[in-house]
VOGU-118286 format. One record per residue (C-alpha): residue number from 1; residue in one letter; x, y, z. Coordinates in pm, whole numbers. Example, Ala and Ser with C-alpha at 12.3 -4.5 7.8 and 13.67 -1.06 7.14 Angstrom:
! residues 2
ATOM;1;a;1230;-450;780
ATOM;2;s;1367;-106;714
This chain:
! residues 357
ATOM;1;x;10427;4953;-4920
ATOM;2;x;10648;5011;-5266
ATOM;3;x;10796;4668;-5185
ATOM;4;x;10411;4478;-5126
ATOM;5;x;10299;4631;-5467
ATOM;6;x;10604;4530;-5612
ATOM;7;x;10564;4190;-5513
ATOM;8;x;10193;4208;-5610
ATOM;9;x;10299;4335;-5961
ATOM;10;x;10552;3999;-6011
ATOM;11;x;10275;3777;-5935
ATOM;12;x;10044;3971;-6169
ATOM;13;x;10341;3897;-6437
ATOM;14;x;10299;3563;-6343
ATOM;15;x;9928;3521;-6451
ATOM;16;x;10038;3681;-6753
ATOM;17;x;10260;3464;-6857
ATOM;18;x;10094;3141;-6765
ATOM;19;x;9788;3355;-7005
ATOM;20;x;10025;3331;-7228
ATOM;21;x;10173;2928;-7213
ATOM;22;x;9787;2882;-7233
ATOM;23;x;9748;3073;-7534
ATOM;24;x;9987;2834;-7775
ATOM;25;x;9934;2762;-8145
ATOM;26;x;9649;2505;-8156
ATOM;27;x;9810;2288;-8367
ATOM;28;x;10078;2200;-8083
ATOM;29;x;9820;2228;-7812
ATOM;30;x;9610;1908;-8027
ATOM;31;x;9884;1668;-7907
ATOM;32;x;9976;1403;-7661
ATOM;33;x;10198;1517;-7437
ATOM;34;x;10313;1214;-7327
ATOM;35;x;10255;790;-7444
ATOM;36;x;10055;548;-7272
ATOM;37;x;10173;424;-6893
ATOM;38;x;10328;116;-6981
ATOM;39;x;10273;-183;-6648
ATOM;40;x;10636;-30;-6565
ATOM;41;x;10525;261;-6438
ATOM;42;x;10606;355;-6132
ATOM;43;x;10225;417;-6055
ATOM;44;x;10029;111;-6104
ATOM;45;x;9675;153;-6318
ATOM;46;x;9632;272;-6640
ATOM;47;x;9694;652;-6713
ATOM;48;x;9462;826;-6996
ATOM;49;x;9630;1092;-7247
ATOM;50;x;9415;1358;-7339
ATOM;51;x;9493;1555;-7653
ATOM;52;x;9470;1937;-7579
ATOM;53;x;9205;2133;-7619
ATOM;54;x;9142;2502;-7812
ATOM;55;x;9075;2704;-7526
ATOM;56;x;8908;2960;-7781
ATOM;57;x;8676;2739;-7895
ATOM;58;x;8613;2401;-7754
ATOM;59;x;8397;2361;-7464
ATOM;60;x;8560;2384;-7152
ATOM;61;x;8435;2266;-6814
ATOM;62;x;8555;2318;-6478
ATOM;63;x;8435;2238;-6175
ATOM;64;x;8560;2415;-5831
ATOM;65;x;8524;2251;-5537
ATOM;66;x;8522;2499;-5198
ATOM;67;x;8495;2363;-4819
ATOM;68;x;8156;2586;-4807
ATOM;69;x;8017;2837;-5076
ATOM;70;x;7866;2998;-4738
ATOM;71;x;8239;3102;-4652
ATOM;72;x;8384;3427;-4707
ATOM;73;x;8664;3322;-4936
ATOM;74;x;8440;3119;-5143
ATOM;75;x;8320;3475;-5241
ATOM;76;x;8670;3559;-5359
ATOM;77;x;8757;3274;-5553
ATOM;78;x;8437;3368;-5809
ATOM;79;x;8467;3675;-5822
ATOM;80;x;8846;3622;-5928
ATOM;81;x;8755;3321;-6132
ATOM;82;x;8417;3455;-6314
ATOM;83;x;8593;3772;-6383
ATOM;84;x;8887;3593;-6632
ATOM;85;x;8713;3372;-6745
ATOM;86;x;8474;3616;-6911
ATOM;87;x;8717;3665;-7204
ATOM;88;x;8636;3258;-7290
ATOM;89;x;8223;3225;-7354
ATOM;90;x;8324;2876;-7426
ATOM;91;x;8450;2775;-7084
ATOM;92;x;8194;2717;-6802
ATOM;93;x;8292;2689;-6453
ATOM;94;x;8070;2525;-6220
ATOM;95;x;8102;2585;-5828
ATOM;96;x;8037;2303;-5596
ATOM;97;x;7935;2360;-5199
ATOM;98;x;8120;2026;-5036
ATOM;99;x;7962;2184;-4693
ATOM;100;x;8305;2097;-4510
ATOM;101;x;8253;1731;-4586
ATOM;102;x;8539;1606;-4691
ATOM;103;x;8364;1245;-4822
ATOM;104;x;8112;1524;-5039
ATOM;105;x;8462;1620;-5186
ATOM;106;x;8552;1256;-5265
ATOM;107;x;8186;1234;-5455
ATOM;108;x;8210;1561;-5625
ATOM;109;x;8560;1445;-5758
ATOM;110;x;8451;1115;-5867
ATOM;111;x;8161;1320;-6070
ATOM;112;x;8443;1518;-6233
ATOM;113;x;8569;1196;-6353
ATOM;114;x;8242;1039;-6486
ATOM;115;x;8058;1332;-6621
ATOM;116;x;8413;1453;-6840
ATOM;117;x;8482;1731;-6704
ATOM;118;x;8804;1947;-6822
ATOM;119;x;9007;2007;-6500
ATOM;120;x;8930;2033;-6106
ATOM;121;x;8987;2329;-5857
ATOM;122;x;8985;2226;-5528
ATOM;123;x;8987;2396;-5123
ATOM;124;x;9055;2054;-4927
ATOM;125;x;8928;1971;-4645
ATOM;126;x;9151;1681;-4543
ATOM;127;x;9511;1649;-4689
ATOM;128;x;9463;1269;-4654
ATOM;129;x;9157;1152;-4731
ATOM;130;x;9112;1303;-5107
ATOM;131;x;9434;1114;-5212
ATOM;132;x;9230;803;-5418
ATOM;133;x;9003;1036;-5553
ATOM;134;x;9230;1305;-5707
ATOM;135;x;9492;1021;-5824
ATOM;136;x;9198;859;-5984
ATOM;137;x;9107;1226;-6166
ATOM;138;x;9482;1273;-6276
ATOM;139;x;9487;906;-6423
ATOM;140;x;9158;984;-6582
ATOM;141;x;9322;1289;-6817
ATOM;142;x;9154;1546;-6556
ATOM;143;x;9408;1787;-6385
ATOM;144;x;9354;1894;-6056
ATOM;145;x;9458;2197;-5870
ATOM;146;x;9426;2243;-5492
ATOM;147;x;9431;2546;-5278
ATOM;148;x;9477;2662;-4946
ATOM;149;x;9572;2524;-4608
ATOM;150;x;9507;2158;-4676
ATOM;151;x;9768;1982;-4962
ATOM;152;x;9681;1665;-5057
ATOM;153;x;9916;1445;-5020
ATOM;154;x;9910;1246;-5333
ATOM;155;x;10095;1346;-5677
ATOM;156;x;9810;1592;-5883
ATOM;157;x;9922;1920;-6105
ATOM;158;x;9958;2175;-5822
ATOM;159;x;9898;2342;-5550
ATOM;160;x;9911;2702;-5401
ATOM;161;x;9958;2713;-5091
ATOM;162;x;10047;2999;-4877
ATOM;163;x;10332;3108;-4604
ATOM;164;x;10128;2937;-4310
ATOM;165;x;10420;2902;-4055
ATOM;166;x;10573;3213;-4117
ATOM;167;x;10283;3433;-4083
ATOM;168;x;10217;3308;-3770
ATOM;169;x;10551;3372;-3671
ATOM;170;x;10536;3754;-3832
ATOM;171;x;10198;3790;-3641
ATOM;172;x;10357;3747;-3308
ATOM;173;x;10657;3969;-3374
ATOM;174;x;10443;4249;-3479
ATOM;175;x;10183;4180;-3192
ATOM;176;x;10464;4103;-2936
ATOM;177;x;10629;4433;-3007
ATOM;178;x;10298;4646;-2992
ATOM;179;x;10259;4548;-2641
ATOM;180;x;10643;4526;-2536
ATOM;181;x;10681;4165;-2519
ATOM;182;x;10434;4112;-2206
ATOM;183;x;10079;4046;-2140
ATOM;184;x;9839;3749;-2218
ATOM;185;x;9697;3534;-2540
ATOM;186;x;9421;3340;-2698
ATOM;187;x;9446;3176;-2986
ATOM;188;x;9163;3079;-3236
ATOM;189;x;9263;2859;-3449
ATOM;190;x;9170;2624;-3749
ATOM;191;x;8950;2334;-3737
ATOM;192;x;9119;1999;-3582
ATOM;193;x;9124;1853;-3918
ATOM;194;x;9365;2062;-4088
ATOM;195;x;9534;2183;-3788
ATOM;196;x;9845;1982;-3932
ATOM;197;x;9854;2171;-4261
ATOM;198;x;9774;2500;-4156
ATOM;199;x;9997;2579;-3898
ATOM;200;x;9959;2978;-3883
ATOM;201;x;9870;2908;-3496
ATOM;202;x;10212;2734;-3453
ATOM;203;x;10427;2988;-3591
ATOM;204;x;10236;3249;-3385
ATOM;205;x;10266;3012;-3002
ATOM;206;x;10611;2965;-3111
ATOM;207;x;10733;3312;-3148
ATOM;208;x;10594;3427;-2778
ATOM;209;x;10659;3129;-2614
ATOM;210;x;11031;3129;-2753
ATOM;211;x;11053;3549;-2784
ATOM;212;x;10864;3691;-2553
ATOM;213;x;10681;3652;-2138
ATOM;214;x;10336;3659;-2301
ATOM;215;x;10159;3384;-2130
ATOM;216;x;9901;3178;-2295
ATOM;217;x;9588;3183;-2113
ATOM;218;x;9415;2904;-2302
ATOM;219;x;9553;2599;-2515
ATOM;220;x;9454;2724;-2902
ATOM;221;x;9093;2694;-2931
ATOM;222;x;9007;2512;-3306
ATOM;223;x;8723;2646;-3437
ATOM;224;x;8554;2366;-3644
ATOM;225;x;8478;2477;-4021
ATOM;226;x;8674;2805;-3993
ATOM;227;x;8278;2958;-3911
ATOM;228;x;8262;3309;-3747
ATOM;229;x;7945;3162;-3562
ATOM;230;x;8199;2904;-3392
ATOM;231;x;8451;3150;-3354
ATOM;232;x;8163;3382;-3175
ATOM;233;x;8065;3132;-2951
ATOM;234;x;8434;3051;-2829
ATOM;235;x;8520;3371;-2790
ATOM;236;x;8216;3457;-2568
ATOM;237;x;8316;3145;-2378
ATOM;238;x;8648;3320;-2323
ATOM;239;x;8547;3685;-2207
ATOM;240;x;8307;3519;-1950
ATOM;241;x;8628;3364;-1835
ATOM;242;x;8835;3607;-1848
ATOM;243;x;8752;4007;-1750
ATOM;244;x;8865;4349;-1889
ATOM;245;x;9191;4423;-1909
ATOM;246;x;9278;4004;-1845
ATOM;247;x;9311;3940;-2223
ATOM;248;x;9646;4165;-2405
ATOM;249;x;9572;3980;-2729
ATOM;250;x;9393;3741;-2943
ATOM;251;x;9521;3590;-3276
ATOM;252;x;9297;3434;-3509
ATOM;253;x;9375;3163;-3794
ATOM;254;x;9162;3353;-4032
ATOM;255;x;8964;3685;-4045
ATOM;256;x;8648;3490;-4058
ATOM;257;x;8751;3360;-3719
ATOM;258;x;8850;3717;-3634
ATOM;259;x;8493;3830;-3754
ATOM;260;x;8322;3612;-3503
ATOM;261;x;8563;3704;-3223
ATOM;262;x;8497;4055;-3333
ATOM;263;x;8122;4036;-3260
ATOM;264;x;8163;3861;-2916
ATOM;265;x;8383;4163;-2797
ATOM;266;x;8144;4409;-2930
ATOM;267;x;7866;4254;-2786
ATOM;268;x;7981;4249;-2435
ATOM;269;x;8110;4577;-2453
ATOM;270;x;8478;4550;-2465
ATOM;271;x;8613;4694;-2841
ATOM;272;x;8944;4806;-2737
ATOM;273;x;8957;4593;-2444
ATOM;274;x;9258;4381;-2632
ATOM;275;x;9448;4334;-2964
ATOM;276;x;9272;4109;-3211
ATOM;277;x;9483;3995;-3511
ATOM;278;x;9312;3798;-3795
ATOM;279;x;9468;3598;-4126
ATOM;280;x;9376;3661;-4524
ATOM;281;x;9318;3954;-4564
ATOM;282;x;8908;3913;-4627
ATOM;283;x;8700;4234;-4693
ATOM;284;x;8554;4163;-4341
ATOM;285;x;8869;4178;-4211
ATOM;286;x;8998;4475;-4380
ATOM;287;x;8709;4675;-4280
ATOM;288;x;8776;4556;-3913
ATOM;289;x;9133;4738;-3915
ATOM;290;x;9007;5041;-4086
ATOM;291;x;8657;5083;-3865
ATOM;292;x;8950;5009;-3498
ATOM;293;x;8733;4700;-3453
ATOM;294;x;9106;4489;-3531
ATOM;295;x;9432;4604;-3500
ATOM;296;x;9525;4370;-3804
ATOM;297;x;9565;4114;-3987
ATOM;298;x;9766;3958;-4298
ATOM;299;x;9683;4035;-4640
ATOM;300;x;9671;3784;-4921
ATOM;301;x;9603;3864;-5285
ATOM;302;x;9338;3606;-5352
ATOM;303;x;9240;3750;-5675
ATOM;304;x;9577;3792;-5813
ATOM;305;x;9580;3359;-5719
ATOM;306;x;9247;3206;-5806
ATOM;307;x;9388;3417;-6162
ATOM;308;x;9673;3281;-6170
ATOM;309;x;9540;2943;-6075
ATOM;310;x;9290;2971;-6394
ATOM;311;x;9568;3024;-6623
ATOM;312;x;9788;2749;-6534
ATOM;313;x;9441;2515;-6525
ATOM;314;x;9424;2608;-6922
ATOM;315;x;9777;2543;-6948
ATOM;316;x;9743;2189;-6836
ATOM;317;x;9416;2174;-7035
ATOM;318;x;9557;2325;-7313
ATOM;319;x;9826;2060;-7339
ATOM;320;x;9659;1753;-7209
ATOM;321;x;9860;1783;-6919
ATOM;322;x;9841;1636;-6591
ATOM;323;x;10085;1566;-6339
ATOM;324;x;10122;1177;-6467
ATOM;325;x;10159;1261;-6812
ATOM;326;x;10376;1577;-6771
ATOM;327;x;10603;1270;-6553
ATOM;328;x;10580;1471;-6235
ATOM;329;x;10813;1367;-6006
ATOM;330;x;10614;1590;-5694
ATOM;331;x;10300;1822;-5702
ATOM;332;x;10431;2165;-5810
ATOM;333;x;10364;2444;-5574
ATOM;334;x;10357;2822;-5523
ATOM;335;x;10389;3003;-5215
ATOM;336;x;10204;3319;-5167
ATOM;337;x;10345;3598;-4953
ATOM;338;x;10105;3765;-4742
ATOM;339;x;10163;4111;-4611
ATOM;340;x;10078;4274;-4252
ATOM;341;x;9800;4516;-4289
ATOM;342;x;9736;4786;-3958
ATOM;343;x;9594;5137;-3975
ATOM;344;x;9874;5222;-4150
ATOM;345;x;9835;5086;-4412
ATOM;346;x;9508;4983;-4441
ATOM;347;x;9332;5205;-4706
ATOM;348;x;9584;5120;-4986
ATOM;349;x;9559;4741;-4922
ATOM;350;x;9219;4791;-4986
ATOM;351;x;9236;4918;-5289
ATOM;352;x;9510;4641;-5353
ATOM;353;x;9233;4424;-5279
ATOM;354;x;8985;4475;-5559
ATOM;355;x;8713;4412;-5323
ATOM;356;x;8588;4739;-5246
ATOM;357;x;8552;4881;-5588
């Protein structure tokens, strides 16, 4: 625990001193921060500079663009967002619902572009098929930022991303040794569209299937738009299938998979019938490990990003930065540890969490 609130209190640094990149004289902030792309340029097009803005005083827009306001994380990122950006009345961040349509994305993006908008924040949906649409932000003066399990591919200002893989691979060591290495699995995983970019699934089949005789009962099941309806239905597919005391565990891609898995065991009677390990660390999920409902799940400081991820947006905006003028030669990224949470633990990762203040 010393050593997650440790790490917690480094990446709180971090926001601070992004805060404080953001916060430079205005003077230097008023300039170019790089010429005009020449036909040389190793991107072809033209590329607009931007002069900075006074992020004290100049109207600032930003528009965020989620898979779904209706999700749980959604939620998060506002709350995290709203709450710093109350110290600047003269920014304005609008939130955009793309509904898990990843050509919506490509429209709202394009809008970014034509209605002048300061910078993007952006949940993809597709690591692929946003690539023309955030290039032609960037090149437009307009940095973009993405987040979560979906990177685009293409060059834009950055993305945080988290330890996908690994966690997986954690989740199955910690689950593995709770039930000595044996037993049975189902996995719900992500949607079939960004199966190849969030791969906290993989890391978790890998681990038993390499570590451990826990059999797989059931290829992992994608649950389309990461919905805890979907994940509900699957699951209730699953315990027809399968009777009490046939299931050891079930690992989930996210805890609002977990959440609708959750409800399916309740409702046929079988809480306690089998571990069920979720992914984020969402209040829903949190409240599932401390009510016995879960046995875990993996905590991520969304807060501490989506802050950190408003800070280095003002940094860009502050400078007239984007990833073509600042001559990126790849899309900077951070990687966000996440941290098992069980009973153990549970209470103080709630009040890590800020969520249940």
């Amino acid at each position: 625990m010393k050593k997650m609130m440790k790490t917690i209190a480094a990446l709180l640094a971090l926001v601070i001193v992004c805060g404080m990149f953001a916060a430079c004289d205005s003077a230097e902030k008023n300039q170019p921060t790089a010429p005009e792309a020449s036909v040389g340029d190793a991107v072809s097009g033209i590329i607009r500079v931007k002069a900075g803005k006074d992020i004290y005083n100049d109207p600032i827009k930003i528009m965020v663009i989620s898979i779904s306001t209706m999700g749980v994380s959604n939620r998060l990122y506002q709350l995290a967002l709203n709450s710093q950006a109350s110290a600047y009345p003269n920014i304005t961040i609008e939130f955009k619902d793309s509904e898990y349509d990843p050509n919506k994305q490509i429209t709202l993006l394009q809008e970014a572009v034509t209605q002048g908008y300061d910078g993007v924040l952006i949940e993809a949906m597709d690591p692929v098929a946003l690539n023309e649409a955030i290039t032609a932000a960037e090149r437009a003066g307009i940095p973009v930022i993405s987040n979560g399990a979906a990177q685009p591919m293409c060059l834009h200002s950055m993305h945080n991303r988290m330890e996908d893989y690994n966690n997986g691979w954690r989740s199955g060591e910690i689950l593995a040794e709770m039930c000595g290495g044996t037993g049975t699995a189902i996995i719900l995983d992500a949607p079939a569209i960004q199966k190849p970019s969030a791969r906290m699934a993989n890391g978790f089949q890998d681990y038993i299937e390499q570590h451990t005789s826990i059999t797989l009962l059931e290829p992992p099941i994608g649950i389309e738009n990461w919905s805890a309806d979907n994940a509900q239905i699957a699951m209730r597919d699953v315990l027809t299938k399968y009777g009490p005391g046939e299931i050891t565990m079930v690992y989930c891609a996210s805890d609002d998979i977990a959440l609708g898995a959750m409800n399916a065991i309740d409702q046929a009677g079988r809480t306690g019938d089998m571990l069920l390990w979720g992914m984020f660390g969402y209040p829903e999920g949190l409240q599932g490990v401390k009510s016995g409902r879960m046995t875990g799940t993996m905590f991520s400081d969304v807060y501490v990003q989506y802050s950190m991820l408003f800070y280095v947006m003002l940094l860009h905006i502050a400078n007239g930065l984007t990833s073509y003028t600042g001559g990126y030669e790849a899309t900077p990224y951070v990687e966000m540890p996440m941290f098992p949470v069980t009973a153990d633990n549970v209470d103080n990762i709630m009040v890590a969490s800020r969520w249940f203040s």
